[in-house]
C-alpha beads as a LAMMPS data file, in Angstrom:
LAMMPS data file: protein, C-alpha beads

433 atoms
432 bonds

1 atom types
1 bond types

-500.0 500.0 xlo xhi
-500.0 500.0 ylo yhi
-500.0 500.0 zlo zhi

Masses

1 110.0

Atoms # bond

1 1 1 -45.407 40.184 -7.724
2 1 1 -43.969 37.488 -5.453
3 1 1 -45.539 37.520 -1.561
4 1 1 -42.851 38.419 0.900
5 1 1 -42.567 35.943 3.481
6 1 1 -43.599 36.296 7.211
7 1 1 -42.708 34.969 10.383
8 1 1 -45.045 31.961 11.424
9 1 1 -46.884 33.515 14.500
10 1 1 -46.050 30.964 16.622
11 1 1 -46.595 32.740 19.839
12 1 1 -49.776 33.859 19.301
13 1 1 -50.806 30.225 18.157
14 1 1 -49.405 29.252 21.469
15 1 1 -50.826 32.180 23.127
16 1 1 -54.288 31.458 21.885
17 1 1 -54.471 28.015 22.671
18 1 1 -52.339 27.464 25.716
19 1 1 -55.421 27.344 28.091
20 1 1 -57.922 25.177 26.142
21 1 1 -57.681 21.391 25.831
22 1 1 -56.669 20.898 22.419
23 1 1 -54.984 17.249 21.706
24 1 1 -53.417 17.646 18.125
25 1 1 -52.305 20.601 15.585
26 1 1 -51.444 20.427 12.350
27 1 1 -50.089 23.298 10.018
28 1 1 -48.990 21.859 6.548
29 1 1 -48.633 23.700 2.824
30 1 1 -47.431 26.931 4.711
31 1 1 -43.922 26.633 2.467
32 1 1 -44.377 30.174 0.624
33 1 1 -45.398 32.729 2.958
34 1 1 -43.860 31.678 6.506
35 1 1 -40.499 30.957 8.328
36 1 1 -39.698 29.734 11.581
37 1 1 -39.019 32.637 14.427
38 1 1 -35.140 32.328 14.788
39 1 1 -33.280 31.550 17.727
40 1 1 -36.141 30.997 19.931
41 1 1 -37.257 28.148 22.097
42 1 1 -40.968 28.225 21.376
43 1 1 -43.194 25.714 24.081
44 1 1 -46.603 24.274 23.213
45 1 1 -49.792 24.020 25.009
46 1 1 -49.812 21.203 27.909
47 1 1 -52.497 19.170 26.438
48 1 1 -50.976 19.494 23.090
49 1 1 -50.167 15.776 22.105
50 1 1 -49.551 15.513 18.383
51 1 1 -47.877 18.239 16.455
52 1 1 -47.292 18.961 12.454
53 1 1 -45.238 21.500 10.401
54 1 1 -45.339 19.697 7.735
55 1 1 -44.832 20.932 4.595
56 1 1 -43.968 24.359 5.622
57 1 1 -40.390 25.114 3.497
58 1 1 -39.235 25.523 7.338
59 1 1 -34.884 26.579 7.212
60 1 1 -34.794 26.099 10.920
61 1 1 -37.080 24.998 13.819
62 1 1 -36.219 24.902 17.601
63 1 1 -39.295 23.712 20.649
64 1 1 -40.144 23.118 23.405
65 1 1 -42.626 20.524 23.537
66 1 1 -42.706 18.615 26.838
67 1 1 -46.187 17.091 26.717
68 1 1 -45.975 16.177 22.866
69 1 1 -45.658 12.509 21.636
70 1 1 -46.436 12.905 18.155
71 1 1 -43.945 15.690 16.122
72 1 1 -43.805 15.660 12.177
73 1 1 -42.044 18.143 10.467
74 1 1 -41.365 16.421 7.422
75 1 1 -41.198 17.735 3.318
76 1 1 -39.466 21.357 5.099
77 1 1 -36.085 22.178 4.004
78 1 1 -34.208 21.371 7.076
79 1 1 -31.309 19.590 6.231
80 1 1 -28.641 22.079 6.610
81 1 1 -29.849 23.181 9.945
82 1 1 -29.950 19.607 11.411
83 1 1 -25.854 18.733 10.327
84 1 1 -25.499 20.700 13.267
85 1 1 -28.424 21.313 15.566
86 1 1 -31.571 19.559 16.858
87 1 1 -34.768 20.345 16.419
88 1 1 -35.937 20.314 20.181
89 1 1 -34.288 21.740 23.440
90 1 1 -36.392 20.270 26.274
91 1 1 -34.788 18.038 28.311
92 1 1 -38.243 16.043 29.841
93 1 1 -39.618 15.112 26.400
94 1 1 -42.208 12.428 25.907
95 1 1 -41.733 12.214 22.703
96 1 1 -42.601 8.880 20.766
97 1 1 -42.544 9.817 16.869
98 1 1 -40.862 11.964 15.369
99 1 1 -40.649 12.494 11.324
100 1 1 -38.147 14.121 9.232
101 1 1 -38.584 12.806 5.927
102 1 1 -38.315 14.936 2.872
103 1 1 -36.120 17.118 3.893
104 1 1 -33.208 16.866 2.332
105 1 1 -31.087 15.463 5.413
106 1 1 -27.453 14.485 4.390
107 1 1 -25.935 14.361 7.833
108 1 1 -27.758 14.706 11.413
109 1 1 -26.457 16.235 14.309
110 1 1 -24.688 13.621 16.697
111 1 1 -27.112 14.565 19.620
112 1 1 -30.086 15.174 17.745
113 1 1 -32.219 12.549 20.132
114 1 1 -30.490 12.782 22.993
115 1 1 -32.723 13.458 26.169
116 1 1 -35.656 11.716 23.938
117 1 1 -35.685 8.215 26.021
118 1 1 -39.558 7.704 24.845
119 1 1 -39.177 7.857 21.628
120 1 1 -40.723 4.883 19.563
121 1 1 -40.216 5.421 15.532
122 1 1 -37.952 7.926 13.784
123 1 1 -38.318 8.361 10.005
124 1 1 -35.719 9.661 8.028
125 1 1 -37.171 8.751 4.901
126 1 1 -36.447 10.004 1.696
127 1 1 -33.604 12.294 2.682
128 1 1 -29.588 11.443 1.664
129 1 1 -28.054 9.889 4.632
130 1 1 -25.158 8.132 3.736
131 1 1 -24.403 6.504 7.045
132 1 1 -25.827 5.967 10.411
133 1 1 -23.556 7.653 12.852
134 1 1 -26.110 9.794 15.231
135 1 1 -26.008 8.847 18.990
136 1 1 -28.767 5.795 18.632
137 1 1 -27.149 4.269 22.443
138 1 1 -29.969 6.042 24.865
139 1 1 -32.775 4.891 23.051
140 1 1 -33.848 1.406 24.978
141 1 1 -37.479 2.237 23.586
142 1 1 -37.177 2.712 20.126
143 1 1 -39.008 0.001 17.688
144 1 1 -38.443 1.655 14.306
145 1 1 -35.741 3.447 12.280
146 1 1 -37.200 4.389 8.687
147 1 1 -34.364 4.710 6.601
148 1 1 -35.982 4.091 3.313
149 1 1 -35.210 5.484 0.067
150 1 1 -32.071 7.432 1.334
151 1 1 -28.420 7.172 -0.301
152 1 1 -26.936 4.579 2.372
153 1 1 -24.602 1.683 -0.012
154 1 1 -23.009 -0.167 3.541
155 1 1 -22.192 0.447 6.362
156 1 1 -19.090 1.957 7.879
157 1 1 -17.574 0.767 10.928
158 1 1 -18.877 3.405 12.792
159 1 1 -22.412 2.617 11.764
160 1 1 -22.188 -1.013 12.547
161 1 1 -20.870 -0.034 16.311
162 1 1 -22.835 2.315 16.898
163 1 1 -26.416 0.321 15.715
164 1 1 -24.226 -2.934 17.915
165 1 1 -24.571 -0.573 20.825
166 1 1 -28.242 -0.011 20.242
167 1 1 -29.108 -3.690 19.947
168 1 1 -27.021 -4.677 23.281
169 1 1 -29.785 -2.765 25.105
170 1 1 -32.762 -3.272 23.098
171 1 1 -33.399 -5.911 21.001
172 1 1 -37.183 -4.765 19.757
173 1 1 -35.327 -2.194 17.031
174 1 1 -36.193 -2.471 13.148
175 1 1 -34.489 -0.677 10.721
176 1 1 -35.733 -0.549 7.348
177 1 1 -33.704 0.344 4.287
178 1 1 -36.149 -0.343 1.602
179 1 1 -35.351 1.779 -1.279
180 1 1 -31.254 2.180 -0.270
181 1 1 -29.418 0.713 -3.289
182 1 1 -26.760 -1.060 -1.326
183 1 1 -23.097 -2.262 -2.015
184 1 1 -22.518 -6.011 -2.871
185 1 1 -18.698 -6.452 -3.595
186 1 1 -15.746 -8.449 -2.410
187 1 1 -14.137 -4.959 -0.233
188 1 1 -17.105 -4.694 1.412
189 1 1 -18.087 -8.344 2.179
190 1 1 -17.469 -7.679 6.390
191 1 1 -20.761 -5.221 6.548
192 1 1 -22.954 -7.893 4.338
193 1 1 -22.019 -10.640 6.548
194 1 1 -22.815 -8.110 9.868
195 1 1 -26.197 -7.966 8.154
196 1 1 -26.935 -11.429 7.878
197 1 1 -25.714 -11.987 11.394
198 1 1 -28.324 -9.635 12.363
199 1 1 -31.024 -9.942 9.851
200 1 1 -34.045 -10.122 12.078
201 1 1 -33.639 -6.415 12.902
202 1 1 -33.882 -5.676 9.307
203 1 1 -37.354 -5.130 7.862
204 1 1 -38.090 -6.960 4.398
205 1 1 -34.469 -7.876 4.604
206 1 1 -34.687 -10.587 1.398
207 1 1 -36.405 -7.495 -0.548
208 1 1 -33.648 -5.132 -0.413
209 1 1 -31.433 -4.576 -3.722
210 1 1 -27.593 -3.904 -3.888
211 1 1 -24.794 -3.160 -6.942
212 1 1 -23.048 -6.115 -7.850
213 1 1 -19.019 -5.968 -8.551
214 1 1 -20.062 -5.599 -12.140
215 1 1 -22.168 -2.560 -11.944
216 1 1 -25.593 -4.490 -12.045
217 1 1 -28.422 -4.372 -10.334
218 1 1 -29.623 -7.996 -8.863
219 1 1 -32.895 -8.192 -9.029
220 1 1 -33.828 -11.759 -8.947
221 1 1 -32.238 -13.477 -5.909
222 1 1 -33.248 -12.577 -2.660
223 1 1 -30.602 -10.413 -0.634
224 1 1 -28.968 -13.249 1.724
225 1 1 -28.540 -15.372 -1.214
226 1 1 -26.631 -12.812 -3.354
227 1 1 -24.507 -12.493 -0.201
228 1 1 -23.676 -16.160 0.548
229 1 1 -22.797 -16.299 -3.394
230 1 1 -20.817 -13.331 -3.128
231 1 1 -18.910 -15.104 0.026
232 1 1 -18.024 -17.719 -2.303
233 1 1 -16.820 -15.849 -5.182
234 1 1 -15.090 -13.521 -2.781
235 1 1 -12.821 -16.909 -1.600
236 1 1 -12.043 -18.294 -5.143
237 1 1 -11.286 -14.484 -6.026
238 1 1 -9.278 -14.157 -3.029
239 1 1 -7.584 -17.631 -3.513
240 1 1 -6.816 -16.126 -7.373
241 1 1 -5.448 -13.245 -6.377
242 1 1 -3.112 -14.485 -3.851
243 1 1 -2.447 -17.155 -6.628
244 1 1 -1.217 -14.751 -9.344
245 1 1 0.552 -12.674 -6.263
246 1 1 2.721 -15.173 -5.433
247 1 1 3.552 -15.933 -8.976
248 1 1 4.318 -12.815 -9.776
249 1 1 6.194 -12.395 -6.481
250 1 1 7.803 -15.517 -7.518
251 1 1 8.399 -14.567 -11.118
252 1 1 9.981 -11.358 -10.246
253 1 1 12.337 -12.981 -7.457
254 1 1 13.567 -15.418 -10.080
255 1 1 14.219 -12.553 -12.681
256 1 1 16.452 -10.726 -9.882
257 1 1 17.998 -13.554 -9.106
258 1 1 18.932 -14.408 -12.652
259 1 1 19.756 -10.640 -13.236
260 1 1 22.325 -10.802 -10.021
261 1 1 23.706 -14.161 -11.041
262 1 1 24.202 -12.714 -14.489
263 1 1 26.157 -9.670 -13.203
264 1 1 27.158 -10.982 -10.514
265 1 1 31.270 -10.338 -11.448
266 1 1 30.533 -6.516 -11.738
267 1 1 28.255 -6.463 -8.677
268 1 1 30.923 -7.939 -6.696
269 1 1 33.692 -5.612 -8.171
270 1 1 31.977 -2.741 -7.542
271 1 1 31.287 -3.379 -4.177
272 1 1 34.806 -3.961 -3.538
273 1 1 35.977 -1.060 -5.717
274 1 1 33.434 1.204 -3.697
275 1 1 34.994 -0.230 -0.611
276 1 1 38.581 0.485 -1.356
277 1 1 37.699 4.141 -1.928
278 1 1 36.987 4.533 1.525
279 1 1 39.896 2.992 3.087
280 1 1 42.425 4.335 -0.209
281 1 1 42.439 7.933 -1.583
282 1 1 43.167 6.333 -5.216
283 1 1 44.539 3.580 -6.562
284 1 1 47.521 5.230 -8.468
285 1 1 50.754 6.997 -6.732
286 1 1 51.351 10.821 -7.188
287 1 1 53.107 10.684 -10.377
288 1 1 50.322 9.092 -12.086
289 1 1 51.473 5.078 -12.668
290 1 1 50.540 2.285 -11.379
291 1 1 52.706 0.953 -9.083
292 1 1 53.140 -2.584 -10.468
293 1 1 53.309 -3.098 -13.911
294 1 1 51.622 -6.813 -13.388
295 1 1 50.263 -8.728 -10.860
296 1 1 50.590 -12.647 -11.263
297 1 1 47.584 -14.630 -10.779
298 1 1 48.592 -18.227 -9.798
299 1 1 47.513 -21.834 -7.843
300 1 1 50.288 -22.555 -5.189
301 1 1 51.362 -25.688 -6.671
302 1 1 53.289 -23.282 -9.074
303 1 1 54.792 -20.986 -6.318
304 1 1 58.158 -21.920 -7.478
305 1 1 57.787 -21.419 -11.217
306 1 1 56.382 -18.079 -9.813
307 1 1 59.022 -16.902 -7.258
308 1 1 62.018 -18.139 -9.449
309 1 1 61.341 -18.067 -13.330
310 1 1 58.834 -15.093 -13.035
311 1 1 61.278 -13.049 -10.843
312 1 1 64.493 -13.977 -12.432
313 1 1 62.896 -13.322 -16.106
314 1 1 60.670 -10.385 -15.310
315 1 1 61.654 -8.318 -12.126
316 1 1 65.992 -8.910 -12.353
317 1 1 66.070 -9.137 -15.881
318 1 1 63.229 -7.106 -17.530
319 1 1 62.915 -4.677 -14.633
320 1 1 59.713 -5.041 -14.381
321 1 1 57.719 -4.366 -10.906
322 1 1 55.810 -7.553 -9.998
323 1 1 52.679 -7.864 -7.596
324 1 1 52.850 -11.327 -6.056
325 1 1 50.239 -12.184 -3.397
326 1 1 52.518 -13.911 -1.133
327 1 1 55.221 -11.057 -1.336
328 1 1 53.050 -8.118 -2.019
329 1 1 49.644 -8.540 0.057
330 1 1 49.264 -6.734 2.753
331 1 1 48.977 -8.652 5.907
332 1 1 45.973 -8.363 7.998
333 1 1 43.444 -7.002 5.437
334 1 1 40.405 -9.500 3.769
335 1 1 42.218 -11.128 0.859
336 1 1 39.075 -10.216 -1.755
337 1 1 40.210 -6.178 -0.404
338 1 1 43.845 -7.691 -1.390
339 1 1 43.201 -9.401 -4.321
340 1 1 41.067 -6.080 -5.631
341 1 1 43.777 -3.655 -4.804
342 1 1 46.304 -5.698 -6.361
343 1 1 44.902 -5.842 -9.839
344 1 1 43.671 -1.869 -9.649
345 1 1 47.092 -0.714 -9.296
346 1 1 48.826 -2.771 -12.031
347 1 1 48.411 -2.514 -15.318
348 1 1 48.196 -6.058 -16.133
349 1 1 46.980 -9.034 -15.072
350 1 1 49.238 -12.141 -15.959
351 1 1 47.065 -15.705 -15.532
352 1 1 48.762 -18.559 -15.117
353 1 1 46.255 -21.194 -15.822
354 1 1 46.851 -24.838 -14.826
355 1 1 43.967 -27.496 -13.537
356 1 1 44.381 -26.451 -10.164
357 1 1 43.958 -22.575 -10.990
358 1 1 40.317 -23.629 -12.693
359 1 1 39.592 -25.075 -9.129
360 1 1 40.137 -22.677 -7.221
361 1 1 37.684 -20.258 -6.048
362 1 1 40.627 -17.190 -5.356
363 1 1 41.862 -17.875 -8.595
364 1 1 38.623 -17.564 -10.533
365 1 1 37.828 -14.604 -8.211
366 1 1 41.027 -13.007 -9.177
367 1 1 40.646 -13.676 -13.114
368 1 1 37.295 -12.255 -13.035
369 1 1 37.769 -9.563 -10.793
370 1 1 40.782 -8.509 -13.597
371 1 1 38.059 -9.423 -16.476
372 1 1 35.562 -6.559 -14.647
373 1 1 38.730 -4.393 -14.202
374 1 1 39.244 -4.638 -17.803
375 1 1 35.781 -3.349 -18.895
376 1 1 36.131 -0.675 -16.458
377 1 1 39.202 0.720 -17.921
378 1 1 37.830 1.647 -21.275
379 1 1 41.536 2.748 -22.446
380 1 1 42.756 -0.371 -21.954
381 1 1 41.286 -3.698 -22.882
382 1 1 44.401 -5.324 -22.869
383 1 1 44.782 -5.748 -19.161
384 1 1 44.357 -9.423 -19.400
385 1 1 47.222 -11.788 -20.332
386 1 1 46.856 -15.599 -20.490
387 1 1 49.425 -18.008 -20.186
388 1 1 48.665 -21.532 -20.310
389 1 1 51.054 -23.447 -17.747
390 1 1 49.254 -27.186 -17.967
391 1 1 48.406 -28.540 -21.574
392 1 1 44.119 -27.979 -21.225
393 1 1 41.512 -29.425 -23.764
394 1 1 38.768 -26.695 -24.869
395 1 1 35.890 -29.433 -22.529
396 1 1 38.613 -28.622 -19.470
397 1 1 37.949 -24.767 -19.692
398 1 1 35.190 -22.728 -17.840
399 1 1 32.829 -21.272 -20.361
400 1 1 34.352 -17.127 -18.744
401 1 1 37.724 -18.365 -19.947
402 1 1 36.726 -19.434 -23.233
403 1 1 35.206 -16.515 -23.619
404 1 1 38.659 -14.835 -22.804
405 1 1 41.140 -16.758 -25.064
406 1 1 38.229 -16.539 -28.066
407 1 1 38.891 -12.662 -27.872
408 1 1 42.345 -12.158 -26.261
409 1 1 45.745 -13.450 -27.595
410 1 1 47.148 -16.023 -25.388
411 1 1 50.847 -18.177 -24.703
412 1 1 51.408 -21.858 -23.869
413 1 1 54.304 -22.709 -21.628
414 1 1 57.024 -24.164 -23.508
415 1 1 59.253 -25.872 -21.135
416 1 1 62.355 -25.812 -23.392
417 1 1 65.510 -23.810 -23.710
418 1 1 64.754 -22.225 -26.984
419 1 1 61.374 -21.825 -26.270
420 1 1 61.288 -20.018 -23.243
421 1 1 63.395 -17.658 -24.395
422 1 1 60.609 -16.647 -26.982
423 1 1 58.306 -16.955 -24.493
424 1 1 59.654 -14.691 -21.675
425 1 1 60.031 -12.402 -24.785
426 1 1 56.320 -12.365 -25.803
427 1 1 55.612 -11.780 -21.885
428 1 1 57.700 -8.673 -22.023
429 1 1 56.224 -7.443 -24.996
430 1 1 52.355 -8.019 -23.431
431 1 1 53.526 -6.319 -20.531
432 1 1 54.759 -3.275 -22.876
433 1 1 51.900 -2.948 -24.421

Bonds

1 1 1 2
2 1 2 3
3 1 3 4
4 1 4 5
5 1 5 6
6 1 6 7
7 1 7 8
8 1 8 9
9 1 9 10
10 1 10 11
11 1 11 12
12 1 12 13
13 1 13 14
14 1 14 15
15 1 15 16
16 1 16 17
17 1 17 18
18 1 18 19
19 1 19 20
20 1 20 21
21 1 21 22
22 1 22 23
23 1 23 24
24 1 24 25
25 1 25 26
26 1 26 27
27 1 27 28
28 1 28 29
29 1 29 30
30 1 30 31
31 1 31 32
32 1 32 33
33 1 33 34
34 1 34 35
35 1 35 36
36 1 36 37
37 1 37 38
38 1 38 39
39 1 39 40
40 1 40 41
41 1 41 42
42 1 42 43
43 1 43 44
44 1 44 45
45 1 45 46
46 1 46 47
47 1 47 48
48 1 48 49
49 1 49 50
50 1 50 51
51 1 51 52
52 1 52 53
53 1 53 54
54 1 54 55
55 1 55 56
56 1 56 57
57 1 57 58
58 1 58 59
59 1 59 60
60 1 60 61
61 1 61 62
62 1 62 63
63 1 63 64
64 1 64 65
65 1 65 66
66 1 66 67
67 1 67 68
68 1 68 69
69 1 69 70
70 1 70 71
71 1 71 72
72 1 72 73
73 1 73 74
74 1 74 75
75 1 75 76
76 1 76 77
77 1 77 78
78 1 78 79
79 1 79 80
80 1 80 81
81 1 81 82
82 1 82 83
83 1 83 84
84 1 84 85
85 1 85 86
86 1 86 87
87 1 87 88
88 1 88 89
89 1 89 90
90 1 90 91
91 1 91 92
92 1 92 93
93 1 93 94
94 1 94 95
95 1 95 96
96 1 96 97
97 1 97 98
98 1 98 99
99 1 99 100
100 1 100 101
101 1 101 102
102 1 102 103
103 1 103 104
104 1 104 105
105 1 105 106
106 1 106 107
107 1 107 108
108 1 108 109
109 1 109 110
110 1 110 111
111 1 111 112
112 1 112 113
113 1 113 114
114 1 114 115
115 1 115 116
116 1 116 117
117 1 117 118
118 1 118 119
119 1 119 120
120 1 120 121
121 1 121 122
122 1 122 123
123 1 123 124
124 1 124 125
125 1 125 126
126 1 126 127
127 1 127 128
128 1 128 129
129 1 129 130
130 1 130 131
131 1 131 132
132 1 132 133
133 1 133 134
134 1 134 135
135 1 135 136
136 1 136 137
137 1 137 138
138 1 138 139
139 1 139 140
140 1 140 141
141 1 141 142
142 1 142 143
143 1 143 144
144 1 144 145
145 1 145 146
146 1 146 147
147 1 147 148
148 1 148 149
149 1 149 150
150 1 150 151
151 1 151 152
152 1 152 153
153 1 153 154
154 1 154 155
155 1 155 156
156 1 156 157
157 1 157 158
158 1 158 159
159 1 159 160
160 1 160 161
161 1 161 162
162 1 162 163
163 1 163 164
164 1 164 165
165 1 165 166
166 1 166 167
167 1 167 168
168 1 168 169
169 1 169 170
170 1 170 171
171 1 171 172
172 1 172 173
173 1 173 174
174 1 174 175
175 1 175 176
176 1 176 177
177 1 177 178
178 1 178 179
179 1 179 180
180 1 180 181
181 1 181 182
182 1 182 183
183 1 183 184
184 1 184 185
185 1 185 186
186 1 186 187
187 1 187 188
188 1 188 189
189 1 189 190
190 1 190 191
191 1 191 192
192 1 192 193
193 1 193 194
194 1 194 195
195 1 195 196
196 1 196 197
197 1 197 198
198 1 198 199
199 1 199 200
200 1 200 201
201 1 201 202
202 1 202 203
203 1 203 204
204 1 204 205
205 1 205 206
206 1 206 207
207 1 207 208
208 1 208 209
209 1 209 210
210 1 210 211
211 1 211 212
212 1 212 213
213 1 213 214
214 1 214 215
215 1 215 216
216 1 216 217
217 1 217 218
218 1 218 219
219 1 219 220
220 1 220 221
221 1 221 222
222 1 222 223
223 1 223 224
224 1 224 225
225 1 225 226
226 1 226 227
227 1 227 228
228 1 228 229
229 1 229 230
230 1 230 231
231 1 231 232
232 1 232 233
233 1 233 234
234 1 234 235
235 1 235 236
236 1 236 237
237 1 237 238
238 1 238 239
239 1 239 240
240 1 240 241
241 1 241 242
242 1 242 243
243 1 243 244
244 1 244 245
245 1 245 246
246 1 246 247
247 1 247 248
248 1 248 249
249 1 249 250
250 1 250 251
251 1 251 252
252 1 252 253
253 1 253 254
254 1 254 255
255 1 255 256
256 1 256 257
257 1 257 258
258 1 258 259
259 1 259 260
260 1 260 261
261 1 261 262
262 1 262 263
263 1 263 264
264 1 264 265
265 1 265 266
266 1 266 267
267 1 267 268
268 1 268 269
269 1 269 270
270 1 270 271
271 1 271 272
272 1 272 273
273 1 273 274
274 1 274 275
275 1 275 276
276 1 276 277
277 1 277 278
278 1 278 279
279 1 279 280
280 1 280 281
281 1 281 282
282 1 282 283
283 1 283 284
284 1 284 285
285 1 285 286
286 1 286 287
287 1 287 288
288 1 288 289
289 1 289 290
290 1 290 291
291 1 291 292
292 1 292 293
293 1 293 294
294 1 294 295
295 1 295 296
296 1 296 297
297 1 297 298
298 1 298 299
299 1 299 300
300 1 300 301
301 1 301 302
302 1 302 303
303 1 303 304
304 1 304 305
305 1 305 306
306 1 306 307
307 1 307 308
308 1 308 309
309 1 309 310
310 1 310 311
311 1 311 312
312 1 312 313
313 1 313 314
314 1 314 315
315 1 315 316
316 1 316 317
317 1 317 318
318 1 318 319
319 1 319 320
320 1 320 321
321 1 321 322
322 1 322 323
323 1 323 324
324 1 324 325
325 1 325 326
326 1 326 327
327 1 327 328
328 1 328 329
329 1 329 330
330 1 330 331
331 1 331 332
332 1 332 333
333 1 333 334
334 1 334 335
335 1 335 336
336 1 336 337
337 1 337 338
338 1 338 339
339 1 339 340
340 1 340 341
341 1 341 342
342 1 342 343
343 1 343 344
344 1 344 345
345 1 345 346
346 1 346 347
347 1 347 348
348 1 348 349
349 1 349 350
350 1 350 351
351 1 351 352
352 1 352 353
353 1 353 354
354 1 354 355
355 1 355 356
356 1 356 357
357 1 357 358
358 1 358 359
359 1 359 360
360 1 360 361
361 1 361 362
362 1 362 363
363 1 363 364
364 1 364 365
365 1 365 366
366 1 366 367
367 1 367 368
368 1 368 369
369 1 369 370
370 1 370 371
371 1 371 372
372 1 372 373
373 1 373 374
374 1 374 375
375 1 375 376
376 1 376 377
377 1 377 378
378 1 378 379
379 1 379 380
380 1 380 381
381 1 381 382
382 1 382 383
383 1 383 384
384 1 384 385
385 1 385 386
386 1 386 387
387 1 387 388
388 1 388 389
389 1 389 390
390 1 390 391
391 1 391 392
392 1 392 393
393 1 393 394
394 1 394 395
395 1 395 396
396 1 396 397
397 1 397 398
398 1 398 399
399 1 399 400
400 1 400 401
401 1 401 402
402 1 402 403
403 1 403 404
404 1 404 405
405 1 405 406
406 1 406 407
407 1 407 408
408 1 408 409
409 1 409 410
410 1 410 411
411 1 411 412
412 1 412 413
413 1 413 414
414 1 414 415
415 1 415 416
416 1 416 417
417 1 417 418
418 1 418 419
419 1 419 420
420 1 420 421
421 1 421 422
422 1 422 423
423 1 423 424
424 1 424 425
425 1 425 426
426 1 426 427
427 1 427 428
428 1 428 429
429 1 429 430
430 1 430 431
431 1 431 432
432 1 432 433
């Protein structure tokens, strides 16, 4: 049957021995049968010098020990208990060494040595400290920090200030991290190169081991040289990765400008299209039509063909409602908004093409705003008529209008009598359609 476990008598130790001179005390392999009195600030004798509880499977420990420069109360189960409380509430302690190892320490208290000026060496040794952040500033005396064989991989930036702060004001300190497998990797390169800077505080600094970016373990180099390597390969790494960065960046920019060049008819009409809805309920009147049955796309060194032959032949004599942009525009408003409108509220577009049309940049705009039109309205792929004013050889045409006479029916101007009866016919009958 298991032994139930008792409260270490403590007072009556303390009791016992408070008047005689004894120097040192030591209590180890306790770890089965005692715990520590709880809540209770428990003083030692005044000559009592050295201390030990080690060993003792101690949950919690709090003293008073204001004559005692020697305190280990290492391989106890402590760990817990110091994340948030210290082991010691004088506030006149002489205390030089103090050791914690062994006991399973993952985090320590921020103030855990505070009011310990004296103190000299602090192991922390095989415990599983990840970082260094307890208050380290108020100790000016301290020589050595045993961090060996603990979890720590870098660094943080806390760490690095907060050890900065401790070397400002005394420059004696070694910290040894013999047995901490560390970090060696490009993200982490800043806390390496902190380490070098201040590698004399380091014990055995060359010995220490670290996890390469690969997941191995170096083993052969000494530590500083596995970092300046790692500086190097860092900058090509960097340099390659900015490299392919920018060529990607560059890449993708080219493919969205090739995408928007590509489309950039329909981007263009449906910006304007989206525009006109705000500033025009719809394009149509109430009854339903449009309320030109073509609009007539044309250079002005035909403006007379336009407002004589077109009119005469088309408005007076086929009744037809034209749209011409230096009759019908409105006045005022961005001629793109004009030129838009125009060719959304007629149900054809009638090119005139000549040399001068081709180099124009309103005229192209107006034959390809009528070419996205076209797609648009799926009933009605017709909405583009050509006629061919100026005799043009097939090298004289844009590659969009070849396109457009390859799929759409087209008329030369004829410039006879009979002829342009026939061909004011065939423009009625395209109109019709």
């Amino acid at each position: 049957m298991p032994q139930a476990r008792s409260t270490f008598p403590w007072k009556q130790i303390n009791d016992a021995l408070f008047s005689t001179p004894i120097y040192e005390l030591s209590f180890t392999k306790n770890r089965d049968v005692v715990v520590f009195p709880k809540k209770r600030r428990i003083r030692a004798p005044p000559s009592l010098r050295s201390l030990a509880f080690s060993n003792c499977g101690f949950r919690q420990i709090l003293l008073n020990l204001t004559y005692v420069t020697t305190l280990k109360i290492d391989w106890n189960q402590l760990g817990n208990y110091l994340a948030n409380n210290t082991y010691m509430m004088t506030k006149t302690s002489r205390l030089e060494f103090i050791s914690l190892s062994n006991n399973s320490i993952y985090n320590l208290y921020s103030q855990i040595f505070n009011d310990q000026p004296h103190l000299k060496v602090i192991d922390l040794s095989h415990n599983f400290l990840k970082h260094v952040d307890f208050g380290l500033l108020k100790m000016v005396n301290l020589e050595m920090l045993n961090l060996t064989n603990n979890s720590i991989k870098f660094f943080s930036d806390n760490s690095m200030k907060n050890i900065d702060s401790i070397i400002k004001y005394n420059t004696k300190i070694k910290i040894n991290l013999s047995g901490n497998i560390l970090r060696c990797v490009c993200s982490l390169l800043p806390y390496l190169k902190w380490m070098i800077n201040i590698r004399e505080h380091f014990v055995h600094f060359n010995q220490y081991k670290c996890v390469l970016e690969n997941g191995s373990l170096s083993i052969s180099n000494s530590f500083e040289d596995i970092i300046l390597h790692l500086q190097t390969d860092c900058v090509n790494h960097f340099h390659l990765v900015v490299g392919v960065s920018f060529s990607l960046i560059g890449f993708i920019t080219i493919l969205i400008s090739a995408l928007i060049y590509r489309h950039r008819w329909k981007l263009r009409f449906l910006f304007y299209t989206a525009k006109l809805r705000y500033s025009s309920h719809n394009n149509m009147d109430d009854r339903g039509q449009y309320v030109y049955d073509a609009f007539i796309s044309y250079s002005d060194e035909i403006r007379t063909f336009v407002t004589k032959d077109c009119i005469d032949n088309l408005e007076r004599d086929g009744h037809f409602k034209l749209c011409i942009h230096h009759r019908d525009f409105l006045p005022g408003a961005a001629i793109n908004d004009n030129i838009t409108q125009a060719i959304q509220r007629s149900r054809k577009t009638i090119c005139i093409i000549t040399r001068s049309f081709i180099e124009s940049y309103y005229c192209m705009f107006e034959l390809n705003m009528a070419r996205m039109e076209s797609i648009h309205r799926k009933k009605d792929k017709s909405l583009i008529f050509l006629v061919f004013y100026d005799q043009l050889q097939p090298e004289e045409l844009p590659l969009v209008l070849y396109e457009i006479i390859q799929k759409k029916s087209y008329i030369e101007y004829p410039n006879d009598v009979h002829g342009n009866f026939i061909f004011w016919e065939k423009i009625k009958d395209a109109i019709n359609v």
